[in-house]
C-alpha positions in Angstrom: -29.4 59.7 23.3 -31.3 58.8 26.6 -31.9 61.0 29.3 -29.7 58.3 31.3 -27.0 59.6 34.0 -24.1 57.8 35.0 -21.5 58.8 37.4 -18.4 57.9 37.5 -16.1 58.3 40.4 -12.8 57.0 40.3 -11.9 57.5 36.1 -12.5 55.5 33.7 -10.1 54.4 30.6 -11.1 57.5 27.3 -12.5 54.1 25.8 -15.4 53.4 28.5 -16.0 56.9 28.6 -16.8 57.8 25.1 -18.8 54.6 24.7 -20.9 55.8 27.7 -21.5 59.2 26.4 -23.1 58.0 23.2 -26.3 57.1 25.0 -26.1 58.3 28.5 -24.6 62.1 30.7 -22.1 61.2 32.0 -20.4 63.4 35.3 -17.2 62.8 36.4 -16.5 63.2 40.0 -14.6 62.3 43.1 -18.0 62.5 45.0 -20.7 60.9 46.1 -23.1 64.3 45.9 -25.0 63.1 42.6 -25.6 59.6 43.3 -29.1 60.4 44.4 -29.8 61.9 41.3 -28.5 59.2 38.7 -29.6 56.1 37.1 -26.3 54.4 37.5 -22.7 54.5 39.0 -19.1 53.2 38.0 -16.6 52.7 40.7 -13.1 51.1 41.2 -11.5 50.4 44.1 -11.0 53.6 45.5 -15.1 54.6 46.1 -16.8 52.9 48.7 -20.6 51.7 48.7 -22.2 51.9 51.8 -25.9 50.8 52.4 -26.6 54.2 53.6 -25.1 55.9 49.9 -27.4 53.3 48.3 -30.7 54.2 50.3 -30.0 57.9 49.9 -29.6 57.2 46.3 -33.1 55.6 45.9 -35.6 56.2 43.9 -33.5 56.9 40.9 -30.4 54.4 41.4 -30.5 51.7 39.3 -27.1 50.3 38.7 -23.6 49.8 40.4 -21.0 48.8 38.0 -17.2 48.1 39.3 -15.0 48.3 36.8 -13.1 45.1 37.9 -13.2 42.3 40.0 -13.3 43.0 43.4 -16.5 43.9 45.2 -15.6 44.4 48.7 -15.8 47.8 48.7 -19.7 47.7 47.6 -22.5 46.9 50.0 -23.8 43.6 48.4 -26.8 43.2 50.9 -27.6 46.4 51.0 -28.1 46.8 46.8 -30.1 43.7 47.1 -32.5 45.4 49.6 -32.9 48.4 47.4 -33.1 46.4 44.5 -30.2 47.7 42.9 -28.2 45.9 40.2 -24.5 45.4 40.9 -22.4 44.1 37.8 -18.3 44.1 37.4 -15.7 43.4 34.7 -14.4 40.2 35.8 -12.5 39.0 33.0 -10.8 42.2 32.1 -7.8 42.1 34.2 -6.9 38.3 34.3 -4.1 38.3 32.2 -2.7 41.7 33.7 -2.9 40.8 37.6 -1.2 37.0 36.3 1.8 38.8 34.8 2.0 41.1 37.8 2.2 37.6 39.9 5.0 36.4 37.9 6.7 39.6 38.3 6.6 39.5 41.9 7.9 36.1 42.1 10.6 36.8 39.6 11.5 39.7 41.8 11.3 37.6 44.8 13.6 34.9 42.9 16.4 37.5 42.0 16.2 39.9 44.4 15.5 42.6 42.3 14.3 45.4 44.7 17.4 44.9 46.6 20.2 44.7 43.5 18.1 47.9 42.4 18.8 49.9 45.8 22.5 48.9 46.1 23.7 49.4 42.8 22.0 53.3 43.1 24.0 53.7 46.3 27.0 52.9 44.2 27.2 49.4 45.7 28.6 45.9 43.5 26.7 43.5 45.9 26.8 41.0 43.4 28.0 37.7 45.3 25.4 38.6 47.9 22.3 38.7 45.7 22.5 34.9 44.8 18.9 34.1 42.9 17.3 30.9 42.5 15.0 29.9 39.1 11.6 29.6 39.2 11.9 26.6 36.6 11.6 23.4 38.8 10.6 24.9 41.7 6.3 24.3 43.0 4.3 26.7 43.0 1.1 26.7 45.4 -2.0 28.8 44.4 -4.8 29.4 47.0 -7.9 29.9 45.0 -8.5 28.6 40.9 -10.9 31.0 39.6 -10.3 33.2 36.3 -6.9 34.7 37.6 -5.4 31.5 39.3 -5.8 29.6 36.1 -3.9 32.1 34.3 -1.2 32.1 37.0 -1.1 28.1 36.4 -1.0 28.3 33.3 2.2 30.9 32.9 3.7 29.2 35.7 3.7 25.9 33.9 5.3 27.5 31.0 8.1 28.7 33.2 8.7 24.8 33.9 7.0 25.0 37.6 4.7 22.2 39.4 1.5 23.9 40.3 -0.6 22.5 42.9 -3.9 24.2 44.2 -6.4 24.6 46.7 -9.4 25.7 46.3 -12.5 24.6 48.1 -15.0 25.7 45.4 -13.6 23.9 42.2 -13.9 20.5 42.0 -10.8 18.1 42.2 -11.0 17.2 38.3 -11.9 21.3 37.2 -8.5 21.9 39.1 -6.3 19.3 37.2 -8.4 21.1 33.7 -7.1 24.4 34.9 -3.4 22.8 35.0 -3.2 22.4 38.7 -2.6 19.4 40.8 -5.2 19.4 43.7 -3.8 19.6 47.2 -5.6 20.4 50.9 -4.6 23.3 52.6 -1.8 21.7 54.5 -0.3 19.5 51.8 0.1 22.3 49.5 1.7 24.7 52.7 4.3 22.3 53.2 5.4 21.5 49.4 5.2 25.0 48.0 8.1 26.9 47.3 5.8 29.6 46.3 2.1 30.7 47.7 0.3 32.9 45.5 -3.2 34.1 46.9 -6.1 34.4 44.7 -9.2 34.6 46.6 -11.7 37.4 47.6 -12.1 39.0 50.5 -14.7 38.2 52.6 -15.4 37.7 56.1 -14.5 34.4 56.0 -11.3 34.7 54.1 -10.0 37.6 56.2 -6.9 37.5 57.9 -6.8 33.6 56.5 -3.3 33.9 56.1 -2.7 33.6 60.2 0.7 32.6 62.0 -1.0 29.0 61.9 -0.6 29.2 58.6 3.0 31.1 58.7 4.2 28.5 60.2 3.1 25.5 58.2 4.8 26.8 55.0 8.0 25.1 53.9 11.6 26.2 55.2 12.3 30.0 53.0 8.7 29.5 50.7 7.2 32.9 49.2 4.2 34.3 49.7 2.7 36.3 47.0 -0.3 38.2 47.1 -2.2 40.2 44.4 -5.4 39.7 45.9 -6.9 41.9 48.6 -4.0 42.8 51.6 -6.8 42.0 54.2 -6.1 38.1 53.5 -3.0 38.5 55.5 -2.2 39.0 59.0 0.4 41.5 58.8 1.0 41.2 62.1 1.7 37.4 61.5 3.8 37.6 59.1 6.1 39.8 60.7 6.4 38.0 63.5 7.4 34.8 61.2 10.6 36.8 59.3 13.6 35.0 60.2 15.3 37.3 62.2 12.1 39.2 63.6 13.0 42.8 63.1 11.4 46.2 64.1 9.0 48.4 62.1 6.4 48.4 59.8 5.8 45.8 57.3 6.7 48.8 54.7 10.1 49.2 55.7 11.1 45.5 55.8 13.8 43.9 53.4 12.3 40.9 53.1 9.1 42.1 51.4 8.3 43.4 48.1 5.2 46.0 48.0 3.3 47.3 45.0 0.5 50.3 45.4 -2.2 48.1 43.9 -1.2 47.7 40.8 -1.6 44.5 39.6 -4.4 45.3 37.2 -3.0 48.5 35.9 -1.6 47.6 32.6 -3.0 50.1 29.3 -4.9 47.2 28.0 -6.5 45.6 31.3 -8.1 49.0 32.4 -9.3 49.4 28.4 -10.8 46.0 28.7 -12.8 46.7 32.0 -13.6 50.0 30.8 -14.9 48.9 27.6 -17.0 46.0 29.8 -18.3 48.6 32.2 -19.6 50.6 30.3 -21.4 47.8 28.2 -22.9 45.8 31.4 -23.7 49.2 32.9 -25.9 50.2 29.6 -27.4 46.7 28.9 -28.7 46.2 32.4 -30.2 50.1 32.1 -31.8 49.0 28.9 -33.2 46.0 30.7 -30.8 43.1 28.7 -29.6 40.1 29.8 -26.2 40.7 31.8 -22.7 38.4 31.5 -21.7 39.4 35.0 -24.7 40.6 37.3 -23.5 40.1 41.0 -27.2 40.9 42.8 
């Protein structure tokens, strides 16, 4: 074994873990106390990378893996400066976060939250909670990349049009992926459903604005298993038909999950196993599927 140490901060799938262990120490921890005095780190979403954690951590620091997709809670620039490596697990949670997408919208289609909550209270609201298929209907997908394909393709099994927007995939990768491409504002106002798929970025933040609110189709859905910042909550309270008081929590109209799109068994296996690999290659100086900086 090397004389490698990796922390890891926010658990890691028994998989990931024992393949780490077979060539590296590995400490477990809630902390950021022993990042100075490792070669590598493994964070989810939870653990946040400032440029000041990664300068503390120098000379030693040589790796940042996230075990996932998202890297918004890692300072990018900052690891580039220091000359630290930043990989993730990209592909590991695609098919997880697509089937938590069609969850949402089936939900959304049959009011499930809400059939759930009267029938506890001893409630036979049946005649009220008139559904709608998902089966003809369009769905509208902001953003094509590994997880919006996956949505597309699901969606098209469920018998849906899928149109998408995404200014980074070329009109004719789009119609590959099983999409019909669409600007912003054609695909707002023939959605039924909006499903976000993008990162969040500075640019992208808040892109979901009552401009955009507004230009959606008569009673469309917007689903989102992407990052919350993409929406303007304030927004899209304001556009609920009627406008009602109090947090977006507490409103009927919405269906919330505590980030947990990509926590299936297998998808947190998969990025665990992928971690752990990218995390050890790029220690060992190998070429890297996923290296971010």
């Amino acid at each position: 074994m090397s004389n490698w140490r990796i922390l890891v901060t926010d658990g890691l799938a028994p998989q990931g873990l024992a393949s780490l262990k077979q060539q590296a120490a590995v400490i477990e921890a809630a902390s950021l106390d022993e990042l100075p005095r490792v070669d590598a780190v493994i964070v989810r979403g939870r653990t946040q990378l400032t440029g000041e954690h990664l300068r503390r951590a120098q000379p030693r620091l040589r790796v940042v893996g996230r075990a996932g997709v998202g890297i918004d809670n890692i300072d990018v620039q900052a690891a580039r400066q220091t000359g630290v490596i930043v990989v993730n697990a990209p592909s590991a949670t695609t098919d997880a976060v697509a089937e938590h997408t069609l969850a949402l919208m089936l939900a959304l289609a049959r009011h499930l939250p809400q059939a759930d909550a009267s029938l506890r209270r001893g409630e036979w609201r049946k005649d009220e909670l008139l559904g709608s298929e998902l089966g003809g209907k369009t769905l509208g997908l902001i953003g094509l990349g590994r997880i919006g394909a996956a949505v597309a393709r699901r969606a098209g099994a469920l018998g849906m049009a899928v149109v998408a927007h995404d200014p980074w995939v070329p009109e004719l990768e789009i119609a590959e992926r099983g999409a019909r491409p669409l600007g912003l504002e054609a695909l707002l106002a023939e959605a039924d459903y909006v499903s976000l798929h993008l990162p969040l970025t500075p640019e992208t933040r808040g892109l979901i604005d009552a401009r955009v609110l507004a230009a959606l189709r008569p009673g469309a859905r917007l689903v989102c298993t992407a990052r919350g910042g993409l929406i303007d909550e304030t927004a899209l309270l304001a556009a609920e038909e009627p406008p009602r008081p109090g947090p977006l929590l507490e409103h009927p109209a919405v269906i919330v999950t505590p980030h947990i799109a990509a926590q299936t068994v297998e998808a947190q296996t998969r990025a665990a196993l992928d971690i752990a690999a990218e995390v050890l290659a790029a220690l060992r100086g190998e070429r890297l599927r996923w290296q971010i900086t």
